[in-house]
C-alpha positions as CSV (number, residue, x, y, z in Angstrom):
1,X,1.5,-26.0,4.3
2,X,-1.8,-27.9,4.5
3,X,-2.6,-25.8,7.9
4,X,-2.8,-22.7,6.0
5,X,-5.6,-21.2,4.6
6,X,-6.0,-18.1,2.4
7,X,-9.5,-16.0,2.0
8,X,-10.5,-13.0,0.4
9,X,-13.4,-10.4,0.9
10,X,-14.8,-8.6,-2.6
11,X,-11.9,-5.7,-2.1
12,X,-9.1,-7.4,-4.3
13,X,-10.0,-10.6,-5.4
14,X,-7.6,-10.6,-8.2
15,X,-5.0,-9.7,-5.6
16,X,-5.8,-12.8,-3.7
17,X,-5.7,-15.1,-6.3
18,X,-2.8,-14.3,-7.3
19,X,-1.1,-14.4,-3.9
20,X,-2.8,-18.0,-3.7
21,X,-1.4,-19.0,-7.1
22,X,2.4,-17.9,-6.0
23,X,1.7,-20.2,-2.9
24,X,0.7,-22.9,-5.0
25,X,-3.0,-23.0,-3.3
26,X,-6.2,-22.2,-4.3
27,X,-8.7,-19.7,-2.3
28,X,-10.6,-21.2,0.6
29,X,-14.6,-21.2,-0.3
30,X,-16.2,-18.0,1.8
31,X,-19.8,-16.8,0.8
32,X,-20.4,-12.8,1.2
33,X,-23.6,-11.7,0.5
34,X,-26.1,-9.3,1.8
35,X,-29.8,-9.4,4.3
36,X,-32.3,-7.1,2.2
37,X,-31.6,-4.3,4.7
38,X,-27.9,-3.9,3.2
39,X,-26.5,-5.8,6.2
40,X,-23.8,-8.3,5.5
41,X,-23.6,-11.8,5.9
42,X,-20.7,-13.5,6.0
43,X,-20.0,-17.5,5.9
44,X,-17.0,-20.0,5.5
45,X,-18.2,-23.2,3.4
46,X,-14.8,-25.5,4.9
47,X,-13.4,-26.8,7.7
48,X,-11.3,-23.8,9.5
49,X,-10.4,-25.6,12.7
50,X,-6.9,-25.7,14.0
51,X,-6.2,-23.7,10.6
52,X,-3.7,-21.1,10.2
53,X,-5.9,-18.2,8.3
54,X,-5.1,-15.8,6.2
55,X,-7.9,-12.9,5.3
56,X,-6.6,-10.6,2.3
57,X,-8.9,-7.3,2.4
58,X,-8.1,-4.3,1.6
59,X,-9.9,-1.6,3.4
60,X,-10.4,0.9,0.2
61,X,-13.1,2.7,-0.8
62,X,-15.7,1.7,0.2
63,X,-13.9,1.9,3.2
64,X,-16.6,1.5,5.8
65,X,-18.0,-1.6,3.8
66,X,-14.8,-3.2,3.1
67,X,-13.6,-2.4,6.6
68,X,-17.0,-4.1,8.4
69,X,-16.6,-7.1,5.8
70,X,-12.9,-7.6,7.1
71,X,-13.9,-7.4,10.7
72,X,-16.8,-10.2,9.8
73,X,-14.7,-12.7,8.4
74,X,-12.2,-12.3,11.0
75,X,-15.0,-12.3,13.4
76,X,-16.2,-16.0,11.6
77,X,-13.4,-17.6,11.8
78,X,-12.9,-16.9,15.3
79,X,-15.8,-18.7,16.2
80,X,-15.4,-21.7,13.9
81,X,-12.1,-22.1,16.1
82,X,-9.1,-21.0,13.7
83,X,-5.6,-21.6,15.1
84,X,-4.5,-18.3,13.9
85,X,-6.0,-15.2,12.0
86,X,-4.2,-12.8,9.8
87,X,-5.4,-10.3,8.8
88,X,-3.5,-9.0,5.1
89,X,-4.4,-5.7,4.7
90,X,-2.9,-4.1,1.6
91,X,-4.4,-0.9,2.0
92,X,-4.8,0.4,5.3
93,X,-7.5,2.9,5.3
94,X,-8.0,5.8,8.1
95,X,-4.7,5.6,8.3
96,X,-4.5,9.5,8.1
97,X,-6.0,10.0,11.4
98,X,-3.2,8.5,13.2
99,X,-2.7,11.6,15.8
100,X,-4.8,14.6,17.9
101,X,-3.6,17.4,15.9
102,X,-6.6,19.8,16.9
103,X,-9.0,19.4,19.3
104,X,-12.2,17.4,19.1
105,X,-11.1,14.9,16.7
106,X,-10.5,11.1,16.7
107,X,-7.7,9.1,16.4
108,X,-9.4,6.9,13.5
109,X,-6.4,4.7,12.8
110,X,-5.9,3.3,16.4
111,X,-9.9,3.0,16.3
112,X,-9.1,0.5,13.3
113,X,-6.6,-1.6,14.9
114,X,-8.6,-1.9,18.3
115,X,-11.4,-3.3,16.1
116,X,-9.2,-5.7,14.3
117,X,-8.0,-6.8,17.4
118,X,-11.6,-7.3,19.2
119,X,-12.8,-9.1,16.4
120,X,-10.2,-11.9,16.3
121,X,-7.5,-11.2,14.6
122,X,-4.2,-13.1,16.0
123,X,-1.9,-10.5,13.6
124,X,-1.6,-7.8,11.0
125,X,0.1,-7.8,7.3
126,X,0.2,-4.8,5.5
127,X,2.0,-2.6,2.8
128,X,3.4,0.8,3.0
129,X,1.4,2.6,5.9
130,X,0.6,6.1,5.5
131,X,2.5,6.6,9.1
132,X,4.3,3.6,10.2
133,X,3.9,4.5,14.2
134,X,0.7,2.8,13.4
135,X,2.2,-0.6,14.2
136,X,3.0,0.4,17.5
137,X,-1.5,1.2,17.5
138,X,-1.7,-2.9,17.8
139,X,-0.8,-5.1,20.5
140,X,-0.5,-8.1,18.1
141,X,2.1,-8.7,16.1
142,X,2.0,-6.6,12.8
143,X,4.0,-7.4,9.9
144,X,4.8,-4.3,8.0
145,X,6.1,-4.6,4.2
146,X,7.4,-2.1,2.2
147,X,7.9,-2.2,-2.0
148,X,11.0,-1.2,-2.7
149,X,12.1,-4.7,-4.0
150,X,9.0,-4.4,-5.9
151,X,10.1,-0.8,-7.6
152,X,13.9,-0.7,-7.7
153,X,13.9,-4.6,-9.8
154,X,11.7,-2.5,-11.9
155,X,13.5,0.7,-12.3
156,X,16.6,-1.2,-12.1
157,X,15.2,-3.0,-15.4
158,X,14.3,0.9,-16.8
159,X,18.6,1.3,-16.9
160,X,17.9,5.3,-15.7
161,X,21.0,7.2,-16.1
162,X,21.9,10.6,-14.1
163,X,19.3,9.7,-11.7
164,X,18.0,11.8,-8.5
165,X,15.4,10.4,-6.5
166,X,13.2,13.3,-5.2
167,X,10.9,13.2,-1.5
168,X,7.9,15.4,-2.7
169,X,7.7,16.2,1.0
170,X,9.7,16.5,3.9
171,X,8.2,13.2,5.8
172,X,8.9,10.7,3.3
173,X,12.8,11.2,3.1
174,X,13.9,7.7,4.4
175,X,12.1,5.9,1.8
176,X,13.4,8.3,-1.0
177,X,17.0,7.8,0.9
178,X,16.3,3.9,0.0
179,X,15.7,4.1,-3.4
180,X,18.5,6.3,-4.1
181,X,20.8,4.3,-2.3
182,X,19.9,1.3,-3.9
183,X,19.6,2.7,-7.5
184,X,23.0,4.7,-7.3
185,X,21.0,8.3,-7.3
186,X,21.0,11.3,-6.0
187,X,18.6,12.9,-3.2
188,X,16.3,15.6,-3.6
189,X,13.3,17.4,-1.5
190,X,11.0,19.3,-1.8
191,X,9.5,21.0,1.2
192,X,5.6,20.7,1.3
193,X,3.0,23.4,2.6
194,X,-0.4,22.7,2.9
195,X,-2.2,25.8,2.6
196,X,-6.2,24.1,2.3
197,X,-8.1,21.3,3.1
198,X,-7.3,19.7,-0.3
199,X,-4.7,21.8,-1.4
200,X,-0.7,21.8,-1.1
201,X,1.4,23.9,-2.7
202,X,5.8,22.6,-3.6
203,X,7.4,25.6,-1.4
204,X,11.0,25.0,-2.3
205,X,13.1,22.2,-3.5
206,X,16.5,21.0,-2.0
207,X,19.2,19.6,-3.9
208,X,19.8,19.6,-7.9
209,X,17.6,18.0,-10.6
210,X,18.8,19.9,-13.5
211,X,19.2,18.2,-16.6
212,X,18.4,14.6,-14.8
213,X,15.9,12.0,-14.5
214,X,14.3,12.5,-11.2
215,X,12.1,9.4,-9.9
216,X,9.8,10.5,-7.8
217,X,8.4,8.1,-4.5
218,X,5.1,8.4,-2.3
219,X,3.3,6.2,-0.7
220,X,-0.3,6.7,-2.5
221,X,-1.7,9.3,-5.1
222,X,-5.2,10.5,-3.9
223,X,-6.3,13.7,-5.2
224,X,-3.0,13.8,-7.3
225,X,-2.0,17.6,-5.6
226,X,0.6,16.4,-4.5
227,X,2.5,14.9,-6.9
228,X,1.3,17.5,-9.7
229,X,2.9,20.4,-7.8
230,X,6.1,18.3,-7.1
231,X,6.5,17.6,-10.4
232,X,5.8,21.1,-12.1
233,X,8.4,22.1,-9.5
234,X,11.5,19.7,-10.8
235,X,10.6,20.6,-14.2
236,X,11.1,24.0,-13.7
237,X,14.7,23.3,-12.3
238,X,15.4,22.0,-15.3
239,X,14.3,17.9,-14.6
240,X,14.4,15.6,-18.0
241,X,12.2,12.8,-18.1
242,X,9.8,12.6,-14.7
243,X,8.8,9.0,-13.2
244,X,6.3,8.6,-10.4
245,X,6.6,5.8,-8.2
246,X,3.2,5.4,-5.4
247,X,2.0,2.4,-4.0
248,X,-1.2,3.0,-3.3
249,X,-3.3,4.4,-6.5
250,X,-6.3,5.7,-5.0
251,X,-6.9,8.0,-7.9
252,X,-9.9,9.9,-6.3
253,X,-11.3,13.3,-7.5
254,X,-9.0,15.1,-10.3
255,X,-6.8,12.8,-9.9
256,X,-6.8,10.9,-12.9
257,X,-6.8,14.4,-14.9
258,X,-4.0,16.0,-13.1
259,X,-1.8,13.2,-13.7
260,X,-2.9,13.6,-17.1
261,X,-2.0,17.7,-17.7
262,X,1.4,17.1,-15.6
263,X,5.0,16.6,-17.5
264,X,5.1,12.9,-16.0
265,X,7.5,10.0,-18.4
266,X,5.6,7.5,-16.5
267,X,3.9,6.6,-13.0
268,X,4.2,3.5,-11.4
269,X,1.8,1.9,-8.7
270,X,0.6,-1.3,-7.2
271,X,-2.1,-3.8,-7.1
272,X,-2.7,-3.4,-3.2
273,X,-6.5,-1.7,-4.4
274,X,-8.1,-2.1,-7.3
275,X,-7.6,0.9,-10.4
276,X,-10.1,3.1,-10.6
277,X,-12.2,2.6,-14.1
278,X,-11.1,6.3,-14.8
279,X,-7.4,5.0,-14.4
280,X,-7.7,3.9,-18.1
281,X,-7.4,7.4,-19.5
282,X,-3.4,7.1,-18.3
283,X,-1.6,5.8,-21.1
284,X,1.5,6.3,-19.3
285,X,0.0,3.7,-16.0
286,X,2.2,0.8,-15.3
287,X,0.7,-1.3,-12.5
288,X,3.2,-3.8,-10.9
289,X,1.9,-6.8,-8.5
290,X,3.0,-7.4,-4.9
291,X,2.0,-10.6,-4.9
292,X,4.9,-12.5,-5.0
293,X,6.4,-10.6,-2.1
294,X,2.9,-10.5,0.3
295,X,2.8,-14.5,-0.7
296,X,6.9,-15.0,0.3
297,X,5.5,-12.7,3.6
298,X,2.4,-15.5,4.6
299,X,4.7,-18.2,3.7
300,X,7.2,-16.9,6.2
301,X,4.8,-16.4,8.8
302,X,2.9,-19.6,8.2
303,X,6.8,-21.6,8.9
304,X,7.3,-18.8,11.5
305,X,10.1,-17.5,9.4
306,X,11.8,-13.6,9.8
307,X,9.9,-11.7,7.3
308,X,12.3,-8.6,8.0
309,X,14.6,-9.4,5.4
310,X,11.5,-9.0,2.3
311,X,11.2,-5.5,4.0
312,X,14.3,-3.9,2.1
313,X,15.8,-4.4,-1.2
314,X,19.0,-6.1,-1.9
315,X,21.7,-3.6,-2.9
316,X,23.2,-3.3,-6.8
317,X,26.2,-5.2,-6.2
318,X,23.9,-8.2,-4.1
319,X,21.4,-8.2,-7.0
């Protein structure tokens, strides 16, 4: 282990040194500051040579900063002649963008990975993609990891009885499939239709949530829409207590006060970004860390390990 090498950019320093601490490591010594103009400047204080490097960044809001500040220390250790770069990305941002769907627009997240990969970097970590056809957007190997080991130990911990797990839109049924399989719960969906920009309205729900604890899974909470119209919707069928379970808090807009004004037990997320300062309004936010599993993932791939087997959880009776 004396090869490898963790960073971090400003995104989520706590999340780095937390990942370092699991490993056992401290952070290597990187300066970021800025040129009077705003530019950045970028420079690694140690020895990177022949090093396996690990870069954990984030690309959240700012995106475009974060994203540029990623691409620069990848770009810097590159050219102090790193064995290997990784590039741990927590949050994938532009990940939206990840098809044509109309004319005239760009494809933002293959954009993304075709800077990453012009910059340096050797491979990808990251957690939860909005879309996970974006691996196949990188012709280096990507590492995807998802959190279900993170949330079921946790809701497994909760003892939730009657249980249905409930997709708050038709695309994210396999994960919601997972979790009920591995929580002994039923499945629910509801069907999704966007009818704005911003705006989605719950059309219809399929299956039965009456009189049971529904846990509800997404992969991020942005403007909260989402997740407020899914869960008026199982309340109205007759739902008991509601849990929310998103990796990715991006919290932006309303989000903090529809959360708020909705009929929600609890809502879970993860440390991949930072809360917002807003997010201290929820007295019902419980933020759990993927650190432990992203540091189990760079120690794998640092002993060129599988890391496929910290993608699922292990079922009740394996537990």
């Amino acid at each position: 282990m004396n090869a490898l090498k963790i960073f971090s950019g400003t995104a989520n320093r706590p999340l780095a040194e937390a990942i370092a601490a699991h490993l056992d490591t401290t952070l290597g010594d990187v300066t970021i500051t800025r040129f009077p103009d705003d530019e950045m400047l970028v420079k690694i204080n140690e020895d990177v040579r022949g090093r396996d490097i690990f870069i954990v960044q984030p690309t959240c809001r700012p995106q475009n900063d974060n994203l540029m500040e990623l691409l620069l220390c990848i770009d810097a250790a590159c050219r102090a002649s790193a064995e290997r770069i990784t590039a741990v990305i927590p949050y994938y941002g532009y990940a939206r963008q990840d098809r044509k769907d109309e004319g005239r627009v760009p494809i933002s997240a293959k954009l993304v990975a075709n800077m990453l990969e012009a910059a340096g970097a050797s491979r990808v970590l990251t957690v939860h993609l909005h879309a996970h056809q974006i691996q196949g957007f990188f012709d280096i190997p990507v590492d995807h990891l998802l959190p279900e080991p993170v949330f079921t130990e946790y809701y497994r911990g909760l003892d939730l009885k009657d249980l249905t797990v409930v997709s708050p839109d038709v695309g994210n049924v396999k994960m919601a499939r997972v979790y009920a399989e591995h929580l002994d719960g039923d499945l629910a969906i509801i069907d999704k239709e966007r009818v704005g920009g911003g705006e989605v309205r719950a059309a219809a729900l399929i299956g039965t949530v009456d009189g049971r604890n529904v846990l509800m899974v997404d992969d991020m909470i942005t403007s909260g829409g989402t997740i407020r119209q899914a869960v008026n919707l199982v309340k109205a069928r007759g739902a008991r207590d509601i849990y929310v379970a998103a990796t990715h808090p991006v919290l932006c807009g309303d989000a903090v006060r529809r959360l708020k004004e909705s009929p929600i037990k609890e809502v879970t997320v993860t440390d991949t970004i930072p809360l917002a300062p807003e997010a201290a309004a929820l007295e019902n936010l419980k933020q759990l860390s993927l650190a432990p599993l992203l540091g189990k993932a760079i120690k794998r791939i640092h002993k060129h390990e599988s890391v496929s087997e910290l993608f699922l959880p292990k079922t009740a009776s394996e537990a």
